[in-house]
N, C-alpha and C positions, 0 to 999 in steps of 0.2 A: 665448103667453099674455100678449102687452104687457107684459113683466119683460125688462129688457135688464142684463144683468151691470154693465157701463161702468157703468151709474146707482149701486152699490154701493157704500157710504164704505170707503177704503180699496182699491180693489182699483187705482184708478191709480197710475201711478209713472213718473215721467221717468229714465231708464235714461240715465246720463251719460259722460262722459269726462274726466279732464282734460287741459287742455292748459295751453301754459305765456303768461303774462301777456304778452308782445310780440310771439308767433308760434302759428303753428298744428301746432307737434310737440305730439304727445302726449305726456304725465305720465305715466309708471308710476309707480306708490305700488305695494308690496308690503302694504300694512299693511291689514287690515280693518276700519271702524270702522262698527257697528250701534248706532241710537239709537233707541228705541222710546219714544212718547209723551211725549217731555220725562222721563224717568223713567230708565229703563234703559238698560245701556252696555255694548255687547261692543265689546275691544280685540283684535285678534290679530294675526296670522300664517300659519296654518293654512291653505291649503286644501283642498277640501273631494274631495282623491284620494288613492291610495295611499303617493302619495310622502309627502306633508303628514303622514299617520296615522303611519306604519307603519317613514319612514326617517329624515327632517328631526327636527330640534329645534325645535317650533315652543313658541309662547307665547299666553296669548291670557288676558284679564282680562274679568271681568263685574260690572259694578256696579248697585247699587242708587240711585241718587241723584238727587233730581229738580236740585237746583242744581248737580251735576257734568255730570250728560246736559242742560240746559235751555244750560251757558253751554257748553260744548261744541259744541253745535247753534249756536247763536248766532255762536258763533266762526269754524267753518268757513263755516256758509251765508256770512258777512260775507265773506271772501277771496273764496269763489265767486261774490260775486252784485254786488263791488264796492260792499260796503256800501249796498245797497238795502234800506231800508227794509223796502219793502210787499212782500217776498220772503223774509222773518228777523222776522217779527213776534214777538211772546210770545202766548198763548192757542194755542198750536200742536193743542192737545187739543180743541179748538170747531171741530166738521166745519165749521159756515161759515166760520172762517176759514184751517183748509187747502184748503178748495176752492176759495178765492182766492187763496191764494199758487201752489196746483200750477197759475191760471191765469197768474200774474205768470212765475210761472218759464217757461211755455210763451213766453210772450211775448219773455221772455231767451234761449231759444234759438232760438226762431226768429229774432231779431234777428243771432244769431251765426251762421246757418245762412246768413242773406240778406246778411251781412258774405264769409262764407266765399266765396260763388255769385260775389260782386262782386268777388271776390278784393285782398281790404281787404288790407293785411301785415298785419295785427295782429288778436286777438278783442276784442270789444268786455268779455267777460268770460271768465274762463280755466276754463271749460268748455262743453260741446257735446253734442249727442245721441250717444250712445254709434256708432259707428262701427268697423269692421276693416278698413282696402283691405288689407292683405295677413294674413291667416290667419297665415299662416309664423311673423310676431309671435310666436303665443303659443306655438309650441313650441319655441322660444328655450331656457328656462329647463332 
């Protein structure tokens, strides 16, 4: 019917990793952090299986706050994106200017992706398109 989903505000999302500032190992964070429209904030712990529910002690906080979620956002994208600018704007709530940063950010990981390929030592920013070479990883815990 000429309606392609992709064209949808909101439904993109870069699906990330981190990894650590001088090399290409991966970060595990156990911590959950959701930020919703410069506004909203879930903290946790939890996840979202049997063990998390039903055995663990987990924790997890939800806040109301546009200047607690707005400098929270701002704070991490900045680590992440190596204090870039045009990647951690303010106006985060105006589709044109998330449709330009989720371009900016594509552009930072593909840079890191073509860093990776060349086999740089080092990332250029200490994240990356989300990846597993070994599965095994996550049954670890």
């Amino acid at each position: 019917m000429g309606y392609d989903l992709k064209d949808t505000p909101g439904v993109n999302a870069h699906i990330c990793t981190l990894v650590a500032d001088n090399t290409w190992q991966e970060v595990y964070v156990h911590s959950k952090v959701t930020i919703i429209d410069d506004v909203f904030t879930v903290i946790g712990s939890a996840n979202l299986n049997t063990r998390s529910m039903e055995k663990d002690t987990e924790l997890g906080v939800i806040l109301e706050s546009g200047e607690i979620a707005r400098d929270l956002r701002k704070r991490l994208w900045s680590l992440h994106t190596k204090k870039n600018a045009a990647a951690n704007p303010d106006g985060m709530h105006d589709y044109n200017v998330a449709k330009q940063v989720f371009a900016v950010w594509k552009v930072l990981l593909d840079d890191n992706r073509k860093a990776k390929k060349e086999k740089s030592s080092k990332p250029l920013y200490p994240l990356r398109q989300f990846f597993r070479p070994n599965p095994k990883v996550s049954k670890l815990d």
